[in-house]
DOROKOL-691692 format. One line per 5 residues: their letters; for each residue x, y, z of N, C-alpha, C. Coordinates in Angstrom, 1 decimal. Layout:
// residues N
A) X:Y:Z:X:Y:Z:X:Y:Z; ...
***
This chain:
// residues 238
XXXXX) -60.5:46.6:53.4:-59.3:46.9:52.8:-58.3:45.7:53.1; -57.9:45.5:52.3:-56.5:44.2:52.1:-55.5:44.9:53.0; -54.9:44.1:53.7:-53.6:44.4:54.9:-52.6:44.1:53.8; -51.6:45.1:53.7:-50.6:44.5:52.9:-49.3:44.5:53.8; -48.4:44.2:53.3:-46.9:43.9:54.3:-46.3:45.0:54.0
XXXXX) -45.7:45.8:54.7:-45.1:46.3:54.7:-44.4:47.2:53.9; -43.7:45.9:53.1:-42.9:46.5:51.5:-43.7:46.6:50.7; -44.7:46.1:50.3:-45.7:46.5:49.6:-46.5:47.9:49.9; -46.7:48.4:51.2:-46.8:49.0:51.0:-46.1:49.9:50.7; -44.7:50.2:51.3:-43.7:51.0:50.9:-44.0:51.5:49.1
XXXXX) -43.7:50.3:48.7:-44.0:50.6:47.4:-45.3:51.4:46.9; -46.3:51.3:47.0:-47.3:52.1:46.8:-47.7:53.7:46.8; -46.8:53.8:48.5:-46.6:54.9:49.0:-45.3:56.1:47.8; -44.6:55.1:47.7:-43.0:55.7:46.5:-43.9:56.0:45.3; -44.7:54.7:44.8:-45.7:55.4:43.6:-46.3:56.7:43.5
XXXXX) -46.9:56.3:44.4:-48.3:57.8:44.5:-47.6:58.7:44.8; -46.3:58.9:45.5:-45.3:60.1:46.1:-45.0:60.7:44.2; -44.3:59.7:43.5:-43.6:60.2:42.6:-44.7:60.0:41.2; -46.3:60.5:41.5:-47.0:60.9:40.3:-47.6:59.9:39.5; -47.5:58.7:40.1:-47.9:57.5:38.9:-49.4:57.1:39.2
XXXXX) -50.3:57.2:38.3:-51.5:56.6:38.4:-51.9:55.9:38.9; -53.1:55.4:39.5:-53.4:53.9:40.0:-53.3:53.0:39.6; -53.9:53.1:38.5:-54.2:52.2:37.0:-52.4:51.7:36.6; -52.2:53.0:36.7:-50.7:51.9:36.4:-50.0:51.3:37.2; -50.6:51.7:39.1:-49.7:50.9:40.4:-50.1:49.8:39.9
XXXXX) -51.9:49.5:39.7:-52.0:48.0:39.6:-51.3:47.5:38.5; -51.2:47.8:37.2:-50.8:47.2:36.5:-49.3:46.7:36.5; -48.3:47.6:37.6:-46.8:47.2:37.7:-47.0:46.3:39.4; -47.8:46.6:40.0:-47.7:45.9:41.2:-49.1:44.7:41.3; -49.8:44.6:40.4:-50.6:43.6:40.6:-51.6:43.4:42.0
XXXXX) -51.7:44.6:42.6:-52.4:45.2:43.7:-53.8:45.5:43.1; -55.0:45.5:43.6:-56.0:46.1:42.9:-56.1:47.8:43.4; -56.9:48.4:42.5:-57.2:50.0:42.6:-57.9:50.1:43.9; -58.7:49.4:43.9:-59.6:49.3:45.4:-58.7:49.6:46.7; -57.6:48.7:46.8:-56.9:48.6:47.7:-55.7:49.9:47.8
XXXXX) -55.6:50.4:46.2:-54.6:51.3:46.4:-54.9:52.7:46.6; -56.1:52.9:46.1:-57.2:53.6:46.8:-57.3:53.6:48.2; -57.7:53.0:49.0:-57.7:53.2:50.1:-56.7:52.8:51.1; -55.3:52.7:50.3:-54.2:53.2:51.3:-53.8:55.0:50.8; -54.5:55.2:49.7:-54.2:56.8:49.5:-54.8:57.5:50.3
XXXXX) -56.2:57.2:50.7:-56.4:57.7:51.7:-56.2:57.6:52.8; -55.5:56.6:53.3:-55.2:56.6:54.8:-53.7:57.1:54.7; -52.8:57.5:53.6:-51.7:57.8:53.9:-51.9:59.5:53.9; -53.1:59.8:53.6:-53.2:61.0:52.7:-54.0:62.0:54.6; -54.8:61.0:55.2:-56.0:61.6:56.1:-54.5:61.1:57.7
XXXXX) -53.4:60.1:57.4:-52.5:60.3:58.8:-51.3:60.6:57.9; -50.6:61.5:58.1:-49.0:61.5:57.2:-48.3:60.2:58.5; -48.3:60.0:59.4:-47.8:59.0:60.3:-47.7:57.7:60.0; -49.0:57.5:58.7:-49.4:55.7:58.7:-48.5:55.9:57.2; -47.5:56.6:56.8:-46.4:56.6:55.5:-45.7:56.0:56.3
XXXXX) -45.1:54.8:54.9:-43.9:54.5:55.6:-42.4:55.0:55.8; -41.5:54.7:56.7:-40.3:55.5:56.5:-40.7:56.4:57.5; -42.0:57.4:58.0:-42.0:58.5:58.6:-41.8:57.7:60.1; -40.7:58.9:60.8:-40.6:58.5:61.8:-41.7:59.3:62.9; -41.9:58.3:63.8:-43.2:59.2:65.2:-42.1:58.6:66.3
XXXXX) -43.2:59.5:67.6:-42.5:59.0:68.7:-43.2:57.7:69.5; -43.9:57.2:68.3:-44.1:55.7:68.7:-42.9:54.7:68.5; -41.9:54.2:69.1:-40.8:53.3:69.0:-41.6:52.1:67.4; -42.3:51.7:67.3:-43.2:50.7:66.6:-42.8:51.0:65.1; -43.2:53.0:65.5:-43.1:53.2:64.2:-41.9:54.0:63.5
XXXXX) -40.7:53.9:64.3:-39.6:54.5:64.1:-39.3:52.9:63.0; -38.5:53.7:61.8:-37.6:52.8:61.2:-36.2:52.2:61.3; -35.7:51.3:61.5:-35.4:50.4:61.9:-33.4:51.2:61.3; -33.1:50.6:62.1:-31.5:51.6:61.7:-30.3:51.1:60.7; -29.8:51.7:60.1:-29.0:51.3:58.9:-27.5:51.6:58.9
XXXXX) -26.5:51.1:59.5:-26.9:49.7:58.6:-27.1:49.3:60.3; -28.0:47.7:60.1:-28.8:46.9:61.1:-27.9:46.9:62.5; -28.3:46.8:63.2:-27.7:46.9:65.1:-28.4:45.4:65.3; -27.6:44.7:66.3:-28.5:43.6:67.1:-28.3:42.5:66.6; -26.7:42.5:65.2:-26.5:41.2:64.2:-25.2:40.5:65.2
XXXXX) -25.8:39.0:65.4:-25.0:38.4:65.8:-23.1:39.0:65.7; -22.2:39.3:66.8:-21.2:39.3:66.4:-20.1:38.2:66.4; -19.3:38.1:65.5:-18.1:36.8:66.2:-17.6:37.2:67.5; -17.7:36.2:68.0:-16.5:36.4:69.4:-15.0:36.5:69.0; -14.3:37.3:69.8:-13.0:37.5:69.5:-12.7:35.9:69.6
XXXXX) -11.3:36.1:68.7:-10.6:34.7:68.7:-9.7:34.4:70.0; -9.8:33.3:70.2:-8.9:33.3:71.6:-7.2:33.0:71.3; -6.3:33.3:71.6:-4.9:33.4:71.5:-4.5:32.4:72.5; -3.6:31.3:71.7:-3.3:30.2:72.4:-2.4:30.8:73.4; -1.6:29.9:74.7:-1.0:30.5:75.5:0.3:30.0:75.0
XXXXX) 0.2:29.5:74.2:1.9:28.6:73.5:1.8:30.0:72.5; 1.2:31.0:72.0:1.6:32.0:71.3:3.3:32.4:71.1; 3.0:33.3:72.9:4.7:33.5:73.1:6.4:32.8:73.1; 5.7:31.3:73.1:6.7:30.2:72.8:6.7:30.0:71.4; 6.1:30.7:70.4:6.3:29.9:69.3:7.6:29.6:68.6
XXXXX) 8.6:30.7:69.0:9.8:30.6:68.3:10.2:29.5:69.2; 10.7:29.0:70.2:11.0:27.8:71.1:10.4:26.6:70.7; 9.2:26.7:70.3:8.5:25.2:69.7:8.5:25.0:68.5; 8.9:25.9:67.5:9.3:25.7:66.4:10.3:25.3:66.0; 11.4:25.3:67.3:12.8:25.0:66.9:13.2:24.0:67.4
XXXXX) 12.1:22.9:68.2:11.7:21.9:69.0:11.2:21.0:67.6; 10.6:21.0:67.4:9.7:20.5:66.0:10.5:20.2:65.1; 12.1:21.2:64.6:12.6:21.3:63.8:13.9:20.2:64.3; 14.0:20.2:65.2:15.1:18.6:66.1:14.0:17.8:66.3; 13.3:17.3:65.7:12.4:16.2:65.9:11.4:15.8:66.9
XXXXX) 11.7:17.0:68.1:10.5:16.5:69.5:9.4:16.5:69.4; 8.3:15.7:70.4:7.2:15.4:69.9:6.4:16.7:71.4; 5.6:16.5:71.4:4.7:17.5:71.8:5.0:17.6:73.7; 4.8:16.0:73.9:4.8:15.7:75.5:6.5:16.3:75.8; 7.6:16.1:75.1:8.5:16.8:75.4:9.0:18.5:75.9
XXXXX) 8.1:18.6:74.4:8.2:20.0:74.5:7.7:20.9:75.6; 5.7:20.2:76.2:5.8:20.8:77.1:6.0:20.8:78.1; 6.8:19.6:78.3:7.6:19.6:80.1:8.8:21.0:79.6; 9.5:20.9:78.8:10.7:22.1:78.6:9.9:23.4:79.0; 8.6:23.4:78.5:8.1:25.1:78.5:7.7:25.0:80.1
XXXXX) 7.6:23.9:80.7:7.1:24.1:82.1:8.3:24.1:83.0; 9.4:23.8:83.0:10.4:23.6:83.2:11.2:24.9:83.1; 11.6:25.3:82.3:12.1:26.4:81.4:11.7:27.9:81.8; 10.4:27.9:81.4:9.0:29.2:81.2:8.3:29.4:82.3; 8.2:28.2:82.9:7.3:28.3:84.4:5.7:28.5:83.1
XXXXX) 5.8:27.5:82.3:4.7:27.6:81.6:2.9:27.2:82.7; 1.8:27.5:82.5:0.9:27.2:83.2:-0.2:26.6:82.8; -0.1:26.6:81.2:-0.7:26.0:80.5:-1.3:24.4:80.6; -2.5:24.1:79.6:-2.4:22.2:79.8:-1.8:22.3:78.5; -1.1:21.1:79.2:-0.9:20.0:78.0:-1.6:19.8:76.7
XXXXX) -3.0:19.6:76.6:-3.6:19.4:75.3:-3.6:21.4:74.6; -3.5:22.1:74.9:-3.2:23.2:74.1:-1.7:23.1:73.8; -1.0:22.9:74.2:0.8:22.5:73.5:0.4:21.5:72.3; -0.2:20.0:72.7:-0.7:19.4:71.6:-1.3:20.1:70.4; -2.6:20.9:70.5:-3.1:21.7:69.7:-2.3:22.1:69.1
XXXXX) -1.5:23.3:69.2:-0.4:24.0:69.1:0.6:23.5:68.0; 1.1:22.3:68.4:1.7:21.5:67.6:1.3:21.0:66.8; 0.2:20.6:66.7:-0.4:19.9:65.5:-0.8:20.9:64.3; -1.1:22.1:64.9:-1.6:23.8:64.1:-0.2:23.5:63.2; 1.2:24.3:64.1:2.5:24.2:63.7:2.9:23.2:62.8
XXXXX) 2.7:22.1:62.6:3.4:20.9:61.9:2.6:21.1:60.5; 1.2:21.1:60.6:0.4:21.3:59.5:0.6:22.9:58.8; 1.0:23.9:59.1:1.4:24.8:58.5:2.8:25.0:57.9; 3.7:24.7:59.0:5.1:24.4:58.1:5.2:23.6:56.9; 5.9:24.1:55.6:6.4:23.2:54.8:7.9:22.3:55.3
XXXXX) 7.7:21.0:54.8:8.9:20.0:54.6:10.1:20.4:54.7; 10.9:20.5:55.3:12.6:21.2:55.3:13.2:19.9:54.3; 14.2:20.4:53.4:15.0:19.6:53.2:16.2:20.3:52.6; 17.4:19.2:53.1:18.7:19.9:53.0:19.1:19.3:52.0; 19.7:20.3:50.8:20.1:20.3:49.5:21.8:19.7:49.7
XXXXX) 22.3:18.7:49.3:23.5:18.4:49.5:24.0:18.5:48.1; 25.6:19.1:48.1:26.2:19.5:47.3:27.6:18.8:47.4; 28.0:18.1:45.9:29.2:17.4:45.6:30.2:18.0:44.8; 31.7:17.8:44.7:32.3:18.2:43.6:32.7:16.9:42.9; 32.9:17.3:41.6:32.8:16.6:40.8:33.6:15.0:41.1
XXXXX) 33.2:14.1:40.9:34.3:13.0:41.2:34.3:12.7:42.5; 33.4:13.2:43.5:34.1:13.6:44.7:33.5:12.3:45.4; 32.0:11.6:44.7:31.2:10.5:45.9:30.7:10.0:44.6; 30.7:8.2:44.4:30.4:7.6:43.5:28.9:6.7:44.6; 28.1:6.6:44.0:26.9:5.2:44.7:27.5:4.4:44.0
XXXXX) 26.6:3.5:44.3:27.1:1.9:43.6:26.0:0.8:44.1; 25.1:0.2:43.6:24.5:-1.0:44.1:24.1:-1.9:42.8; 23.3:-2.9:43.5:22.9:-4.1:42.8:21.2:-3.8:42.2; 20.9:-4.4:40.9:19.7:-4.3:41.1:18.9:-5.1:40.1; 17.9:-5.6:39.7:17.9:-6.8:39.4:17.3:-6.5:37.5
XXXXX) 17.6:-7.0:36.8:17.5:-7.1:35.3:16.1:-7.8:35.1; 16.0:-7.6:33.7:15.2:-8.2:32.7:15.1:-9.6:32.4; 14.0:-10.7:32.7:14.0:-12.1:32.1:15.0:-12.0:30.9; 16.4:-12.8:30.8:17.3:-12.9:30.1:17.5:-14.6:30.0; 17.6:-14.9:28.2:18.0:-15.9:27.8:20.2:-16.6:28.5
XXXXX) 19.9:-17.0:29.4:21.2:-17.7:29.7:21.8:-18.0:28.5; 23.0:-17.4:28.4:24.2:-17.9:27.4:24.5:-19.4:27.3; 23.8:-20.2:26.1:24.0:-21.1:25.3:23.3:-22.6:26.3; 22.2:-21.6:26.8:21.1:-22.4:27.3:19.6:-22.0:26.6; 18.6:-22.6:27.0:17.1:-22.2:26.2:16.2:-21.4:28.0
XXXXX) 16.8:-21.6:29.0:16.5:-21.0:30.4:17.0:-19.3:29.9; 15.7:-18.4:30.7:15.7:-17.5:31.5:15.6:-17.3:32.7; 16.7:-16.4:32.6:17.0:-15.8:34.0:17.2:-14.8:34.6; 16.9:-13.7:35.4:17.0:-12.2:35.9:18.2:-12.5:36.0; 19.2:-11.4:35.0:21.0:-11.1:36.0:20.7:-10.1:36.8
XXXXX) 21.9:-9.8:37.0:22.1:-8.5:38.3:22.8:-8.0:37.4; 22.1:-6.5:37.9:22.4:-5.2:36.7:23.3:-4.4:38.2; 24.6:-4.1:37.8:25.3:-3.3:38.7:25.5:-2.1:38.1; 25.1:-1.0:39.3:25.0:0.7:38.7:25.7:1.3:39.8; 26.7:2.1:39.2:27.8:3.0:39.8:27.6:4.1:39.2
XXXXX) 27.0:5.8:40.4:26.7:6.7:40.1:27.4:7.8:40.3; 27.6:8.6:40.1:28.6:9.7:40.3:27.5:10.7:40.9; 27.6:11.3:42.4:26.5:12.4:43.0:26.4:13.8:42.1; 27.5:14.0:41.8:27.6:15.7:41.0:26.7:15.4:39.6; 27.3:14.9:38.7:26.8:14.7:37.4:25.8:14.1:37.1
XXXXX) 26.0:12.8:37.8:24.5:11.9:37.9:25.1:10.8:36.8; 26.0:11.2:35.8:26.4:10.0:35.3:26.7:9.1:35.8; 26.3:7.6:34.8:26.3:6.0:35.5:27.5:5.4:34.8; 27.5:4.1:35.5:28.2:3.1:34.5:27.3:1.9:35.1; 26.5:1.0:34.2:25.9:0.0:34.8:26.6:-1.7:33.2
XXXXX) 26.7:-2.6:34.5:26.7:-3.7:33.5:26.0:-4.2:34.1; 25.6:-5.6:33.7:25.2:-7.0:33.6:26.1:-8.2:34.0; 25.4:-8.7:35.6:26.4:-9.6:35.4:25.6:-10.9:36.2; 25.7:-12.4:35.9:24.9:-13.7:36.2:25.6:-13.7:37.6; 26.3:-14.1:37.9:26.9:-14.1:39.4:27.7:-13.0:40.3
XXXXX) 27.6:-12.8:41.1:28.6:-12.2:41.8:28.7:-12.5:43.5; 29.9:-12.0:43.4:31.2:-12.5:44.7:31.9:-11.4:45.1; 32.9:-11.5:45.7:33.8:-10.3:46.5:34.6:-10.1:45.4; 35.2:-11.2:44.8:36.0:-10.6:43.4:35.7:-10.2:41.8; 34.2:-10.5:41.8:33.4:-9.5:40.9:32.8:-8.1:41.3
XXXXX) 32.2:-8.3:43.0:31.8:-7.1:43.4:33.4:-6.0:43.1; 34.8:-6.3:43.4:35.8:-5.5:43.3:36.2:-4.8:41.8; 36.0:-6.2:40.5:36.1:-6.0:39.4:35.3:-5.2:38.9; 34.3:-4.9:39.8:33.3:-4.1:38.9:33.3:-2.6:39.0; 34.1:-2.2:40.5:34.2:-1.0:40.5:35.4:-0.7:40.1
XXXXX) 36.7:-1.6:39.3:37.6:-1.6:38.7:37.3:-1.0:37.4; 36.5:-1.5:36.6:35.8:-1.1:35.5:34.8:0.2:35.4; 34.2:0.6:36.6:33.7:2.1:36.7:34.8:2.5:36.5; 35.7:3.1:37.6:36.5:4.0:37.5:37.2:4.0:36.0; 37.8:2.9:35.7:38.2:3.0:34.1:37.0:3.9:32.8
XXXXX) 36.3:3.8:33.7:35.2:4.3:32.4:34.9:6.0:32.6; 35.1:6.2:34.4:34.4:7.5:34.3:36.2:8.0:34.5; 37.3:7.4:34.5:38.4:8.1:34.2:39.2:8.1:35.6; 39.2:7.6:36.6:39.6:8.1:37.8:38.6:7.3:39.1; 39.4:7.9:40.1:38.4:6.7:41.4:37.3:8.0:42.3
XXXXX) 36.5:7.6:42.7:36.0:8.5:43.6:36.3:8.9:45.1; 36.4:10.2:45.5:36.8:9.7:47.0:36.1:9.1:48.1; 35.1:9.2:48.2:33.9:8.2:48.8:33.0:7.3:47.8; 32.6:5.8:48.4:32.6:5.1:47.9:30.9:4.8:48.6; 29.6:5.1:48.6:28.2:4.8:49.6:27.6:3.4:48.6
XXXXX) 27.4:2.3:49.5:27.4:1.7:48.8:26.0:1.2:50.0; 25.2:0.2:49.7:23.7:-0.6:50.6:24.2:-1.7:51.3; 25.3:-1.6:52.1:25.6:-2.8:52.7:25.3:-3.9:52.2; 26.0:-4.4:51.5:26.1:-5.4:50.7:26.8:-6.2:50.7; 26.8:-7.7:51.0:27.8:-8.4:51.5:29.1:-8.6:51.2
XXXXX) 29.4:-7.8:49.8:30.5:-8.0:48.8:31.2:-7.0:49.1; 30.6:-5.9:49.8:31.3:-4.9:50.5:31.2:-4.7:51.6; 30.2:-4.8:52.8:30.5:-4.8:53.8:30.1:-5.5:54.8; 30.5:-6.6:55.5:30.8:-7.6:56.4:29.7:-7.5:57.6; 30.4:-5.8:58.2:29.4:-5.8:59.6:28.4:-4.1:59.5
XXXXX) 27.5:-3.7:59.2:27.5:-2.6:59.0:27.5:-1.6:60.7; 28.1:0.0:60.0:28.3:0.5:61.3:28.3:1.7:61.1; 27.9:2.7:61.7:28.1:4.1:61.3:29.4:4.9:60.9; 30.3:4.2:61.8:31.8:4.9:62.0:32.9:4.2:61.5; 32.6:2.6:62.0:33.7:1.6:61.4:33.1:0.1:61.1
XXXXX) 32.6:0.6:59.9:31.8:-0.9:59.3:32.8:-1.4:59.2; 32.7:-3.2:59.2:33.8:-4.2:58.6:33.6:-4.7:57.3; 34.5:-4.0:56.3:34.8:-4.5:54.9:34.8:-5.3:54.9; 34.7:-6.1:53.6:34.8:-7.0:53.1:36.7:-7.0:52.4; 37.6:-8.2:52.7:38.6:-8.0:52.7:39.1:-7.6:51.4
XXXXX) 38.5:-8.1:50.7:39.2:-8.2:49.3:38.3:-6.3:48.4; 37.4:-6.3:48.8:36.9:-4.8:48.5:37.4:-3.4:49.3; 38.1:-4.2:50.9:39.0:-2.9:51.3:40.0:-2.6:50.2; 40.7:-4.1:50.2:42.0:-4.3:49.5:41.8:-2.7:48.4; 40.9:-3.2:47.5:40.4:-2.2:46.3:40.5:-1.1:46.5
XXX) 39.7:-0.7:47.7:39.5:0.8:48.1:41.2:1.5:48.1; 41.8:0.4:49.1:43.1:1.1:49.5:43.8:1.3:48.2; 43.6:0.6:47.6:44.7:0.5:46.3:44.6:1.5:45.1
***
């Protein structure tokens, strides 16, 4: 007799249980009669050699459902920066870098942690946070830009030379409206004429003036008290 596997025989045994001919086992399972023959009799002369039936041979108990003995995950481990997260979050958010932060938690927390789990930690945090950015709000008129920027290959007036002018654009922060001209040279008393001519156009002067440090406007730059350029203070004041 042919040894069959297991599930085969399972199958055979479900056959002949639920009435179906030999002739037709072979013909749906491609088994021969010979063979399915003489597992009918061996299921028929031990009810123990069926499969599914349970004995008190362990061998031949069936196997349990659902399966025991499947690999489990290991729990996840919980960093020790866990409990600090709101503290390192608001560290991250003033710009500190990692080595900072965790002298503060050791300092602070009586943290006990290493160092490269703070790192970790930080690097988790940074890569999950989105971008902060702060939406700034103008009233109307209230902050003009203004800079220099460079034009299109232009035919010089009543020459056969091209040359890039300087395109000067003065922006308004609320509206977004411009005023930009065209101009071949500039100096401190074109840089002034030209915000002379914005304001005439958008109606009025702005009360801040943010301009790229520019030498036409500012001399020395400074956060608190840059030095103007004399003849563009003049302007401002006036």
């Amino acid at each position: 007799m042919n040894v069959l596997k297991p599930h085969r025989q399972t199958t055979i045994w479900t056959l002949l249980k639920g009435g179906v001919t030999q002739r037709e086992i072979e013909r749906l399972t491609g088994i021969s009669r010979h063979t399915i023959r003489a597992y009918q009799r061996r299921f028929a002369a031990d009810p123990a050699n069926c499969p599914g039936v349970a004995t008190d041979s362990p061998s031949q108990t069936a196997p349990p459902w659902p399966p025991t003995g499947l690999p489990v995950s290991p729990p996840v481990a919980t960093s020790r920066c866990e409990p600090h997260r709101t503290f390192i979050d608001a560290q991250l958010r003033l710009g500190r870098n990692a080595t900072a932060i965790y002298q503060d938690l050791v300092d602070q927390y009586g943290f006990d942690g290493a160092y490269n789990s703070v790192k970790r930690f930080v690097a988790q945090l940074r890569h999950k946070e989105p971008e902060q950015f702060d939406r700034l709000s103008f009233a109307p008129g209230e902050e003009m830009q203004v800079d220099y920027g460079e034009g299109a290959p232009t035919r010089v007036p009543g020459t056969d030379r091209y040359r890039k002018p300087r395109l000067f654009v003065a922006t308004l922060r609320d509206s977004r409206r411009s005023f930009r001209r065209v101009v071949w040279k500039s100096g401190q008393q074109i840089w002034a004429e030209l915000h002379e001519q914005a304001w005439r156009y958008f109606g009025g002067s702005a009360r801040y003036v943010v301009l790229d440090n520019l030498k036409e406007g500012v001399l020395k730059p400074d956060l608190y008290e840059p030095a103007l350029n004399p003849v563009f203070a003049a302007t401002l004041a006036h």
